[in-house]
C-alpha positions as CSV (number, residue, x, y, z in Angstrom):
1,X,191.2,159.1,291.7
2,X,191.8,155.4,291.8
3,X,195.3,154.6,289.1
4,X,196.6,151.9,287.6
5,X,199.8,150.8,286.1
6,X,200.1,149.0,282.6
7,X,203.7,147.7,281.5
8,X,203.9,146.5,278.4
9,X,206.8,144.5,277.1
10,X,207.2,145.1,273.0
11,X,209.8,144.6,270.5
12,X,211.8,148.0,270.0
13,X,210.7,148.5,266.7
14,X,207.4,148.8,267.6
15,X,207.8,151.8,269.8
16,X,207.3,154.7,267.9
17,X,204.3,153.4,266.3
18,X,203.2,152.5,269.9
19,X,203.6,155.7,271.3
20,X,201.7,157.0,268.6
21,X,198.7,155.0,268.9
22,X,198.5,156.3,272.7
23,X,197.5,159.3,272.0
24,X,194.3,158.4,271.1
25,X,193.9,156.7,274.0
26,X,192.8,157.8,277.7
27,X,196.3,157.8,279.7
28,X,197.3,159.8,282.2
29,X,201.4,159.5,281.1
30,X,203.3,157.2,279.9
31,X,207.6,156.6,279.5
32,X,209.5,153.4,278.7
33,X,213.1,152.1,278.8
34,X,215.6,149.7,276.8
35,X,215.3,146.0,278.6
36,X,217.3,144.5,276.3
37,X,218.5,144.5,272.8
38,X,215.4,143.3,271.4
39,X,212.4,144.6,274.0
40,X,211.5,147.6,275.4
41,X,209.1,148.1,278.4
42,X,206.2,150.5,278.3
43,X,204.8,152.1,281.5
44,X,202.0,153.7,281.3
45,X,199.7,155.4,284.3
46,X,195.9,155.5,283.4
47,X,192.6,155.8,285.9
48,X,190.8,152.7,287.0
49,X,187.9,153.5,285.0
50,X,189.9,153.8,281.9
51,X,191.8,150.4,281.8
52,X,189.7,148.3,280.0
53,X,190.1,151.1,276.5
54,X,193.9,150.2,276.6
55,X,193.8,146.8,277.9
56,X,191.2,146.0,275.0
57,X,193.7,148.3,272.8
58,X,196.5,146.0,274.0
59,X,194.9,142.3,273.9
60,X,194.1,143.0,269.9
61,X,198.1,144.1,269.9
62,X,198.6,140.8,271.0
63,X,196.7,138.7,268.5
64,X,198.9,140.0,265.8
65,X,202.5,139.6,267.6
66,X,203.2,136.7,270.0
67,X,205.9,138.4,271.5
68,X,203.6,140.9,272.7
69,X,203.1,141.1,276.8
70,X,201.1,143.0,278.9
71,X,200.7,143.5,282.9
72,X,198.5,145.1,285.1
73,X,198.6,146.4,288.1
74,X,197.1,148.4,291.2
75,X,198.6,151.0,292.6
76,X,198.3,152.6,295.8
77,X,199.7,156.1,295.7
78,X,201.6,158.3,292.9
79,X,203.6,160.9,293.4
80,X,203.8,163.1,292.3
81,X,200.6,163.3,293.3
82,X,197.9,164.7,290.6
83,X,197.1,167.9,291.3
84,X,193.4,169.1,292.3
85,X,193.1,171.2,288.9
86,X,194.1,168.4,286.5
87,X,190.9,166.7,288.4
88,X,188.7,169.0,287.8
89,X,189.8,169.3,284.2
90,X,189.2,165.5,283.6
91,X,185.7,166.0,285.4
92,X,185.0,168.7,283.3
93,X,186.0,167.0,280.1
94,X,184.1,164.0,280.9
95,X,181.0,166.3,281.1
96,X,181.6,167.9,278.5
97,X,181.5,164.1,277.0
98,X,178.0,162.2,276.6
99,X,177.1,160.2,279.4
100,X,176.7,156.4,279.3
101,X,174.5,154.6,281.3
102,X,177.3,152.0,282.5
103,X,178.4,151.1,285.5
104,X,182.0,152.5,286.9
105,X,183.7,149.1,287.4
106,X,186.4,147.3,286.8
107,X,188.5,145.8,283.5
108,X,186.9,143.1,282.0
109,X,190.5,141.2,281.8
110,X,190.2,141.9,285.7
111,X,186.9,140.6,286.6
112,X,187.5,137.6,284.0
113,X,190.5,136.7,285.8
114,X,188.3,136.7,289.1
115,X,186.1,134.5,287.6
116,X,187.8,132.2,286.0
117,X,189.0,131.1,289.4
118,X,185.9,131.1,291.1
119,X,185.1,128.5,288.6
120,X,187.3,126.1,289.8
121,X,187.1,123.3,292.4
122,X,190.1,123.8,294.9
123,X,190.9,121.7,297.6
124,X,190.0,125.1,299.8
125,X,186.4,125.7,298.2
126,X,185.9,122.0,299.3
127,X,186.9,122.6,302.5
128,X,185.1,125.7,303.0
129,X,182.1,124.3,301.7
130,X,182.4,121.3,304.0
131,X,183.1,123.2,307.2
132,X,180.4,125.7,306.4
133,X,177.8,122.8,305.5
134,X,178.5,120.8,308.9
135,X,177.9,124.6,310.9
136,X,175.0,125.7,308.9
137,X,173.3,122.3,309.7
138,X,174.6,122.2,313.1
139,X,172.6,125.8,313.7
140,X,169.3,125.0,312.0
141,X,169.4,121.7,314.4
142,X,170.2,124.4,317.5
143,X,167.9,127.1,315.9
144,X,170.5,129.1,316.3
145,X,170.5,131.9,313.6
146,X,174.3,133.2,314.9
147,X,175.7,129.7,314.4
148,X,173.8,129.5,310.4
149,X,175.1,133.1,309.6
150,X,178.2,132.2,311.0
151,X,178.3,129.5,308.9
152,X,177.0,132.1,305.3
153,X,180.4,133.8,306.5
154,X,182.9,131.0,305.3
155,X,180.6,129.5,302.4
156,X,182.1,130.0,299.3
157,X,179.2,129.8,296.8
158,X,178.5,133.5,295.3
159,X,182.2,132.6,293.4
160,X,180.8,129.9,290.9
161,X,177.1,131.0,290.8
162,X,178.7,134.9,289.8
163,X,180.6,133.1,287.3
164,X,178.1,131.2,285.9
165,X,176.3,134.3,285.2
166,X,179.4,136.2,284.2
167,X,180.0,133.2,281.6
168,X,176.9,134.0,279.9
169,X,176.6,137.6,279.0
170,X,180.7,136.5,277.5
171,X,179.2,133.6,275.9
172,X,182.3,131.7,276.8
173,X,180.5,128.6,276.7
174,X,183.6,126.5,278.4
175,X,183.9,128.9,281.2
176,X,179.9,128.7,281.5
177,X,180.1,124.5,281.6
178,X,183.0,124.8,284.5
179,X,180.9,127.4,286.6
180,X,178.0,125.4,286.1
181,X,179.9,122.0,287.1
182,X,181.6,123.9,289.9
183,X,178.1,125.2,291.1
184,X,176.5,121.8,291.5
185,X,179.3,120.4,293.0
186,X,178.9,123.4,295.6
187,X,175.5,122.7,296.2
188,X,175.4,119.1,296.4
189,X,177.9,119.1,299.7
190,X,175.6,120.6,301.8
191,X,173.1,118.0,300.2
192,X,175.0,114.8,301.4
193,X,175.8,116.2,304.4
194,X,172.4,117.2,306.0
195,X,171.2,113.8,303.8
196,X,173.6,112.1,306.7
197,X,172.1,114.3,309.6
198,X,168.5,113.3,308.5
199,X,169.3,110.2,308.3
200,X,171.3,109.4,311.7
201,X,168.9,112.0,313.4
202,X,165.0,113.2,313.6
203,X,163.9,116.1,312.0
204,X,164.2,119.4,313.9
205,X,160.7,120.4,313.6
206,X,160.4,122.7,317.0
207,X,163.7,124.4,315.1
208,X,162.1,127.9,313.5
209,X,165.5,128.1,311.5
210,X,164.3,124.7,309.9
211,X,160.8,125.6,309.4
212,X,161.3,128.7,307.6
213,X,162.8,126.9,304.7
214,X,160.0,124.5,304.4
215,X,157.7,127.4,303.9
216,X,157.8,129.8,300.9
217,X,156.3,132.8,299.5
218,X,156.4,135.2,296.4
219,X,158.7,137.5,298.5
220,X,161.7,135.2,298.5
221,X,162.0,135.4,294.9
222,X,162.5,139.6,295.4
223,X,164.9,139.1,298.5
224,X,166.7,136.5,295.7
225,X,166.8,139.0,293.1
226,X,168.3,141.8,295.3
227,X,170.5,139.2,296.9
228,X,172.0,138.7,293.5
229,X,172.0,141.9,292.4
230,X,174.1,143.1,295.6
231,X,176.4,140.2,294.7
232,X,177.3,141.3,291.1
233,X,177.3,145.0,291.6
234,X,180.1,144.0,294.6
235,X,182.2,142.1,292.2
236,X,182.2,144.6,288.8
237,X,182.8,147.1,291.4
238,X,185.7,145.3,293.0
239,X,184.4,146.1,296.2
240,X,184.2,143.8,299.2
241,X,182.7,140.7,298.8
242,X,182.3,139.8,302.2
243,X,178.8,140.8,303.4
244,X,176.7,140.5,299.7
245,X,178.5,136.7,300.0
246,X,176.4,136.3,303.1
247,X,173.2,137.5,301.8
248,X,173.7,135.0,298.9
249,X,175.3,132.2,300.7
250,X,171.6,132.6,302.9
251,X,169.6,132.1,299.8
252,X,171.3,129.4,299.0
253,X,173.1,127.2,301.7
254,X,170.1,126.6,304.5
255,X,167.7,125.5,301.9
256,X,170.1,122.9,300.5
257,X,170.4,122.2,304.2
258,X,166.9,121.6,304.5
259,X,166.5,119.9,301.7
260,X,169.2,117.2,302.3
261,X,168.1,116.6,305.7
262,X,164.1,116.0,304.9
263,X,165.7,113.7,301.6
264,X,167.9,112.0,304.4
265,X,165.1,111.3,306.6
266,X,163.0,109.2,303.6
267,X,159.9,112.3,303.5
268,X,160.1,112.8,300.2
269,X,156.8,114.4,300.3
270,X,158.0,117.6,302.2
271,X,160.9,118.0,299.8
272,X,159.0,119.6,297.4
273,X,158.7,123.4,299.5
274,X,162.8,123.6,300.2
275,X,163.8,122.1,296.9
276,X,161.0,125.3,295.3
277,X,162.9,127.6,297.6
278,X,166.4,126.5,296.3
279,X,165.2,127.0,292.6
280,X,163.6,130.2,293.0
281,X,167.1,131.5,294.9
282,X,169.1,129.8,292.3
283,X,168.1,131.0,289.4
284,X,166.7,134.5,290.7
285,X,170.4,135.4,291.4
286,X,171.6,134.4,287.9
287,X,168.8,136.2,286.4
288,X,169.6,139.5,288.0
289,X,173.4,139.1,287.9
290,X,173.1,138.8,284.3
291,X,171.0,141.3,283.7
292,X,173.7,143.6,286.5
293,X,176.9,142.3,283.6
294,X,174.7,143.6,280.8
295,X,173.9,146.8,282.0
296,X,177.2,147.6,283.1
297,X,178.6,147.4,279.6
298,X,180.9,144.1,280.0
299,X,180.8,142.3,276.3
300,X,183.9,141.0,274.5
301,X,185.5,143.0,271.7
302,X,186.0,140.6,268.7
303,X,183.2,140.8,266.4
304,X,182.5,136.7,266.5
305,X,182.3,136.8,270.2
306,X,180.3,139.8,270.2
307,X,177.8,137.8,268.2
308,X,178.4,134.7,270.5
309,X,177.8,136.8,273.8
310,X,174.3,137.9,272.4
311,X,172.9,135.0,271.3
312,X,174.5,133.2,275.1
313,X,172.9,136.5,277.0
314,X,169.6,136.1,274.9
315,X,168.7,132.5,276.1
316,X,170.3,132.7,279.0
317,X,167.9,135.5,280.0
318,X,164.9,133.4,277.9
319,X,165.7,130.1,279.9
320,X,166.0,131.8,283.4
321,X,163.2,134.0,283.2
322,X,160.9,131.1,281.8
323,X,162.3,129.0,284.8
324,X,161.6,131.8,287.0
325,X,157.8,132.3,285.5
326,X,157.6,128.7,286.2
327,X,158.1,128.4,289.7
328,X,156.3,131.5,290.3
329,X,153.2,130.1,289.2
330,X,154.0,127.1,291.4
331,X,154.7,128.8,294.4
332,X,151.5,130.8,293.8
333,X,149.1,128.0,293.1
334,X,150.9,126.3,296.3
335,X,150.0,129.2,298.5
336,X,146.7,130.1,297.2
């Protein structure tokens, strides 16, 4: 049983009525203490998978009182340490309860807290994406397939593209304009720098690394959609990021590699298979990373932003999907 640890800070007179209002909420205890003569501080231990009920609970709280504060935390061990039975008891309660059909994953507040900074250009996503551009080319000039996955290791790019997607089933439109900014900024490094490869050097045509981007197929725009799949069930899951960032980073950073150099080296004509390929892999992993927020239940709480959220997810999906149609039938009238 993974725990959690909430500590709210709240004027004393709002205690009782506090303590009240947790008992209709899923905690597994709770206790507070004096701070000072005006605040008291809450503690209260609940399961992983019931945060987000008391930490949407709480941020209403906080509309109405500005001296309102919450924390969360993760905790590694608890003693004492819940007993087997009372397990059992909560498995058998939530059995009991009807199912739902959404993911276990974490707090909204969590994941939105994630995402906000993915959405941000940082002096080390720069860096990242600079030093993973330079190997990634480096290894499709070598045909070295160690030295490009080497290179998907340190590329930072599921972050912003994740975030774009996360923006949209929100419908925070401002966080959806930074992720977006952020994305093309994150793609368009790799784009300058193979330009400058193609430019200063011949084409690697003998490199299979190089010529598997310039050729495309209906297939890529599955292993896109699984890709971007893996990399949203990883992040509302909280688990490691590491590998699924591969598999997305490969979608994306070798054909922007490709592309840049074959734009570099003036043959505007071949630009057309790689810069298909970079489409298709774009917006296949937004599509399905949308669609992986939605089903897992994430949506905002206020009624306006509910209503915001649906309209954002409805075009988003609409837009995507059309895009996606789009390119299919390109990519199908290309190869037959």
């Amino acid at each position: 049983m993974k725990l959690q640890l909430i500590e709210v800070y709240l004027p004393k007179d709002k205690i009782e009525e506090f303590h009240e209002s947790l008992l209709d909420l899923p905690t597994v205890t709770h206790w507070h203490s004096d701070e000072s003569e005006q605040y008291s501080l809450l503690r209260i231990l609940v399961e992983a998978k019931d945060s987000e009920a008391l930490l949407n609970f709480l941020e209403m709280k906080a509309k109405y009182n500005e001296h309102f504060k919450a924390l969360l935390f993760n905790l590694q061990t608890y003693i004492p340490h819940i007993s087997k039975e009372d397990e059992e008891k909560d498995e058998t309660k939530e059995e009991e309860e009807p199912k739902k059909a959404e993911l276990v994953r974490a707090s909204r507040q969590e994941l939105y807290n994630v995402v906000h900074t993915s959405s941000q250009i940082s002096r080390s996503f720069t860096w990242f994406l600079f030093l993973s551009s330079i190997v990634a080319t480096a290894g499709i000039i070598k045909n070295s397939p160690a030295i490009v996955i080497g290179a998907m290791v340190i590329a930072p790019l599921i972050g912003p593209v994740t975030s774009t997607a996360f923006a949209s089933v929100l419908g925070d439109f401002k966080l959806m304009r930074q992720s977006v900014i952020t994305s093309l900024y994150g793609l368009s490094i790799p784009l300058l720098i193979a330009a400058a490869f193609g430019f200063f050097f011949p084409l690697p045509l003998s490199s299979q690394e190089f010529l598997s981007r310039t050729d495309i197929q209906i297939i890529d725009i599955a292993v896109a959609l699984a890709a971007g799949a893996a990399g949203a069930i990883s992040f509302v899951k909280r688990a490691s990021e590491a590998l699924v960032g591969v598999m997305v980073s490969v979608a994306l950073l070798p054909p922007a590699v490709v592309l840049g150099m074959i734009a570099g080296s003036f043959e505007w004509e071949n630009t057309v298979t790689p810069l298909l390929l970079l489409l298709v892999n774009v917006n296949s992993i937004i599509l399905s990373a949308i669609l992986v927020f939605w089903f897992s239940g994430i949506k905002p709480i206020n009624w306006r932003e509910i209503q915001a959220a649906n309209t954002s997810r409805k075009y988003s999906l609409i837009f995507v999907s059309i895009v996606i149609l789009v390119l299919f039938i390109v990519i199908y009238f290309i190869r037959f």
